[in-house]
C-alpha positions as CSV (number, residue, x, y, z in Angstrom):
1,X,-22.3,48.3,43.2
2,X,-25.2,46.4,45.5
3,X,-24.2,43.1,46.5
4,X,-25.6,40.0,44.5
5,X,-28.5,38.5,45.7
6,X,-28.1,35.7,47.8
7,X,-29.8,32.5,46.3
8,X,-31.1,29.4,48.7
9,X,-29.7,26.6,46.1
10,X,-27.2,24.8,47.6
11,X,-25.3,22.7,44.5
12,X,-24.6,19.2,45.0
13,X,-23.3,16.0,43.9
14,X,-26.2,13.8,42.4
15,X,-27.2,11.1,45.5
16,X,-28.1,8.6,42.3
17,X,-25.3,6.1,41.5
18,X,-23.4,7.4,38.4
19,X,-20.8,6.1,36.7
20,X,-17.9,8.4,37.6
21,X,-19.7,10.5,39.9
22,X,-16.3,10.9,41.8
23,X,-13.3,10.4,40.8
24,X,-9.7,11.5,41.8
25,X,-9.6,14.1,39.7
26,X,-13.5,15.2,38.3
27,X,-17.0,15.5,40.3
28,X,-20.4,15.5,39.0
29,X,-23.3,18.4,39.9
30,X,-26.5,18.4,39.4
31,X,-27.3,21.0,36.9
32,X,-29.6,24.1,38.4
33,X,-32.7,23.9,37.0
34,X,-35.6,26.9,37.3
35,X,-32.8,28.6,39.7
36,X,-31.9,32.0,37.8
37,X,-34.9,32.8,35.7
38,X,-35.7,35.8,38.2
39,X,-32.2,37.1,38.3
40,X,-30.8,37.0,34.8
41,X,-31.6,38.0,31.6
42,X,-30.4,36.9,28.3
43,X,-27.5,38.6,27.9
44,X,-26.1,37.4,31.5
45,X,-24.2,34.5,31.9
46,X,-23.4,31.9,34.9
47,X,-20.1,30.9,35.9
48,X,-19.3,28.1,38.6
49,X,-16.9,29.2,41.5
50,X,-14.4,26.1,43.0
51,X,-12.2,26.6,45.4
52,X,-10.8,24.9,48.3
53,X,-13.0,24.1,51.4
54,X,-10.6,26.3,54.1
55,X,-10.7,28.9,51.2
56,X,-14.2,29.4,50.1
57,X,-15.3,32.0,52.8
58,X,-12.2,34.1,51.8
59,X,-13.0,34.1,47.9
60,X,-14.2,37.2,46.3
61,X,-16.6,37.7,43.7
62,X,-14.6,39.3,40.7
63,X,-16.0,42.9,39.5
64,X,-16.2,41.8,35.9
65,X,-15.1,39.2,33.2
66,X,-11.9,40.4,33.1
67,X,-11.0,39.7,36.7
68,X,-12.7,36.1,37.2
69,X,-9.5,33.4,39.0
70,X,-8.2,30.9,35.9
71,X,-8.0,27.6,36.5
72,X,-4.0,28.2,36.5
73,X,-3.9,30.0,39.3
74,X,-5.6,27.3,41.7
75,X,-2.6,26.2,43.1
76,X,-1.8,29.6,44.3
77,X,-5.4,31.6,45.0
78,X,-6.9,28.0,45.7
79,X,-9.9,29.0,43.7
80,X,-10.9,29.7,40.3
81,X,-14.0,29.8,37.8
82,X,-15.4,28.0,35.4
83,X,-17.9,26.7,32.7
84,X,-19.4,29.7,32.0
85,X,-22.7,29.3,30.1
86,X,-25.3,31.4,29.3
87,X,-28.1,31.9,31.7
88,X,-30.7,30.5,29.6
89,X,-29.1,26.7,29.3
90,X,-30.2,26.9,33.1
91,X,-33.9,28.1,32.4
92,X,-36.7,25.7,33.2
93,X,-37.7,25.5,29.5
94,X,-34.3,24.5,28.9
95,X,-33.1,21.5,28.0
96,X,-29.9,20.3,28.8
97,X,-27.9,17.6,30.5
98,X,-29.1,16.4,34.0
99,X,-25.1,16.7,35.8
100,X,-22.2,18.8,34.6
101,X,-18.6,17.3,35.0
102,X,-16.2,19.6,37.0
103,X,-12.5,18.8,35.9
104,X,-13.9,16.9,33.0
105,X,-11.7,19.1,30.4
106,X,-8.1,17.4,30.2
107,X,-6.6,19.3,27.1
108,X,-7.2,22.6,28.1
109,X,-4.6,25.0,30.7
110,X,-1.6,27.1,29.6
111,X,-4.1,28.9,28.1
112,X,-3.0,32.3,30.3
113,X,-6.8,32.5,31.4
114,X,-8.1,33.7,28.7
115,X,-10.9,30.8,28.2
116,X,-12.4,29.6,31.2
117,X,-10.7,25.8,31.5
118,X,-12.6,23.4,33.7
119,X,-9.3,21.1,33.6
120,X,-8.6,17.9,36.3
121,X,-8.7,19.1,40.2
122,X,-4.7,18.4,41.1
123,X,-5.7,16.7,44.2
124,X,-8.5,14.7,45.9
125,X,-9.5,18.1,48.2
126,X,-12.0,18.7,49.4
127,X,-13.7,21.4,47.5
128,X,-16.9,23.8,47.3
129,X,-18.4,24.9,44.7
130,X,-21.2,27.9,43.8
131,X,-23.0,29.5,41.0
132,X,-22.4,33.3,40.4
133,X,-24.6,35.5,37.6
134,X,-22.4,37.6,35.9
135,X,-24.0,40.6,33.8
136,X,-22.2,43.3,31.9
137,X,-21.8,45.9,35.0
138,X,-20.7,42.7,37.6
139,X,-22.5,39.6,39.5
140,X,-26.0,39.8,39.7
141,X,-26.7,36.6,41.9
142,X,-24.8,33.6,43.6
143,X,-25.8,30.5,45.5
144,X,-24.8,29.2,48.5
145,X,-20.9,27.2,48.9
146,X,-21.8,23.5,48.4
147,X,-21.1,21.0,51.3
148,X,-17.0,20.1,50.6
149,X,-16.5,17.5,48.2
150,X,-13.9,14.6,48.4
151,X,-12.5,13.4,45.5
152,X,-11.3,9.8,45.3
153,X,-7.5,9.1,46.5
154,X,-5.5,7.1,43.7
155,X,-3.9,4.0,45.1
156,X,-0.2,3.9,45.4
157,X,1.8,0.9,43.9
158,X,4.0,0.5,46.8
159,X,0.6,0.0,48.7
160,X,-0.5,-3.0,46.5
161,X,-0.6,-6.7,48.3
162,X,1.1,-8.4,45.6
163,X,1.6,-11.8,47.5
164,X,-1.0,-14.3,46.7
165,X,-4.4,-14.6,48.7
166,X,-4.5,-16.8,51.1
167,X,-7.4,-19.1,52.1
168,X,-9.6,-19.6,55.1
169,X,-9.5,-23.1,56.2
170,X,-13.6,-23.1,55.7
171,X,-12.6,-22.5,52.3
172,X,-9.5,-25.2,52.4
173,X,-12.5,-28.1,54.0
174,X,-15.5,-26.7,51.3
175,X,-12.9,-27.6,48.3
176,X,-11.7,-31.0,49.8
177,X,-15.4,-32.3,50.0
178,X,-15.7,-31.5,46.3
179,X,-13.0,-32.5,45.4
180,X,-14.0,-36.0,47.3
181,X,-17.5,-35.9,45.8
182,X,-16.2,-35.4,42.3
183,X,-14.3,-38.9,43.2
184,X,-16.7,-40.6,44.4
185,X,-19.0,-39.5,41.1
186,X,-16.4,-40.5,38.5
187,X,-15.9,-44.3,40.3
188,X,-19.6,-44.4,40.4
189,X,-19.7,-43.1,36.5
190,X,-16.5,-45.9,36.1
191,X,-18.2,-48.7,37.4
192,X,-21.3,-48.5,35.9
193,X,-19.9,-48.3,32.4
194,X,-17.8,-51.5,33.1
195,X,-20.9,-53.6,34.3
196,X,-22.6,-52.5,31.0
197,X,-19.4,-53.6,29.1
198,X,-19.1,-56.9,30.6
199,X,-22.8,-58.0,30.7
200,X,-22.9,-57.6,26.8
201,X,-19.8,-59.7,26.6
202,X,-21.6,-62.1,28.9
203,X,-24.0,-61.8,26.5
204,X,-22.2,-62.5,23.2
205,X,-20.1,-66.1,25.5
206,X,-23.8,-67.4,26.0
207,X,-24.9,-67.5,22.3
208,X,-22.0,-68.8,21.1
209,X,-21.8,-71.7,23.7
210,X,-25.1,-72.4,22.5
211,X,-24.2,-72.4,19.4
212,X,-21.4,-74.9,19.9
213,X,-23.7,-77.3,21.4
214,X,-26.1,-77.6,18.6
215,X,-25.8,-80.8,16.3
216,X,-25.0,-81.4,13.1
217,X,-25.2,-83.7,10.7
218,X,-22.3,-85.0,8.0
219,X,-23.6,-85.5,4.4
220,X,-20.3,-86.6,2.9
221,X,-20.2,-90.6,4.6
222,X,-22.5,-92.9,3.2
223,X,-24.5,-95.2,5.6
224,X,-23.2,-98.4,6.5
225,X,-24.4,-101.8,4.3
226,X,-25.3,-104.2,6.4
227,X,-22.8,-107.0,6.5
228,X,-23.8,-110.9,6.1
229,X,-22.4,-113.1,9.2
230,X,-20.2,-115.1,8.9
231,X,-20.2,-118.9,9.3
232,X,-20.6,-120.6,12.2
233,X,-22.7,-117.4,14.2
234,X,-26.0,-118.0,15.7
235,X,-28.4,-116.0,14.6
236,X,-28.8,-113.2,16.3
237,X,-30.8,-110.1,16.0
238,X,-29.8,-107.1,13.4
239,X,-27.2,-104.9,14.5
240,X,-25.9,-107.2,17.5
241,X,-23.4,-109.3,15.7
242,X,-22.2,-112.7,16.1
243,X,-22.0,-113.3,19.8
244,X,-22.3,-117.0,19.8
245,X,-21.8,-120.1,17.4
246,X,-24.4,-121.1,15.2
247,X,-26.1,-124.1,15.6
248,X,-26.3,-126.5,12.4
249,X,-29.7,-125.7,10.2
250,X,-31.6,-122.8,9.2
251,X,-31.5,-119.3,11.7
252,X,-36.1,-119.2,12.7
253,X,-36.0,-115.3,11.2
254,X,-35.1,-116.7,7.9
């Protein structure tokens, strides 16, 4: 059979920030738009080809459905294929997701190959990927290998810092000024409640000293009678007493 056709798309991981774009065991792809519509038909369908970076220029297109590398095998070929879909989901009328999810499919494997699983990549890499057209006599069309892709490396426990964090002194001098400034605030805060306490007792002292100084008068003594002098006083004027002896004869007030 002739040879597929070589197509210029080169598949690739979306340059937008995604969430999940990369992770240590999936990748996202941008999903070939306008790419086959000259090459397939609708009876044709387009597989995606992964497979080790070092590997890739040894991997072989298979002859027919039959023959296409399951994901089980990756360990050993160190490629396989995957989400096959028909070549119209790809067409420029088409409309369907903006990325597809390689290793996305966790529950699929141990399937003996006969579905196409797109289960997690065992190990961060790196990987290229292509797009082959697969009619009913063999591939019709691929597209370039991608650049490799490097998956994220999951963290090892024994690697995690588990003692606490220790701070700069810039940090040490930033946290004793406010804690200083916080001191200074709550004396201030202190002091001016205190003055506003005392003035009012201030306050209250005052009113009731001058209340204590007011007079009064008693309404329970009846005022003195005034008392006739005794005999022998010189007359003398009201109120004074007898502060001498009277002379014999009549006092000139009376």
């Amino acid at each position: 059979p002739a040879p597929p056709a070589l197509l210029p798309y080169v598949p690739r991981v979306p340059p937008a920030a995604l969430p999940g774009k990369l992770t240590a065991t999936t990748f996202a792809l941008e999903r070939p738009c306008c790419v086959f519509d000259r090459h397939a038909n609708a009876s044709d369908t387009v597989w995606l080809a992964v497979a080790f970076a070092n590997a890739s220029a040894t991997f072989r297109n298979p002859p027919s459905r039959a023959d296409v590398p399951p994901y089980e095998q990756l360990p050993t070929a160190h490629s396989y294929m995957t989400l096959e879909t028909a070549a119209a989901t790809y067409a420029c009328s088409a409309s369907s997701p903006a990325v597809l999810r390689v290793g996305g499919d966790t529950v699929c494997g141990g399937q003996g190959g006969r579905e196409p699983c797109n289960g997690p990549l065992p190990s961060p890499g790196p990987y290229r990927v292509k797009f082959l057209v697969m009619g009913c006599h063999g591939p019709k069309a691929e597209t370039r290998w991608s650049d490799p892709i490097l998956l994220r490396r999951a963290g090892s426990p024994s690697t995690i810092d588990t003692a606490p964090v220790r701070h700069g002194s810039d940090v040490v001098v930033i946290a004793s000024i406010l804690a200083s400034l916080g001191a200074v605030l709550a004396a201030a805060v202190l002091c001016a409640t205190g003055a506003e306490v005392w003035g009012s007792l201030c306050h209250q002292d005052s009113g009731t000293g001058a209340f204590a100084r007011r007079s009064y008068r008693t309404h329970h003594i009846p005022p003195a009678l005034p008392q006739p002098l005794p005999p022998g006083c010189r007359c003398s004027p009201p109120g004074l007493g007898c502060f001498a002896p009277r002379p014999p004869g009549p006092c000139p007030a009376e």
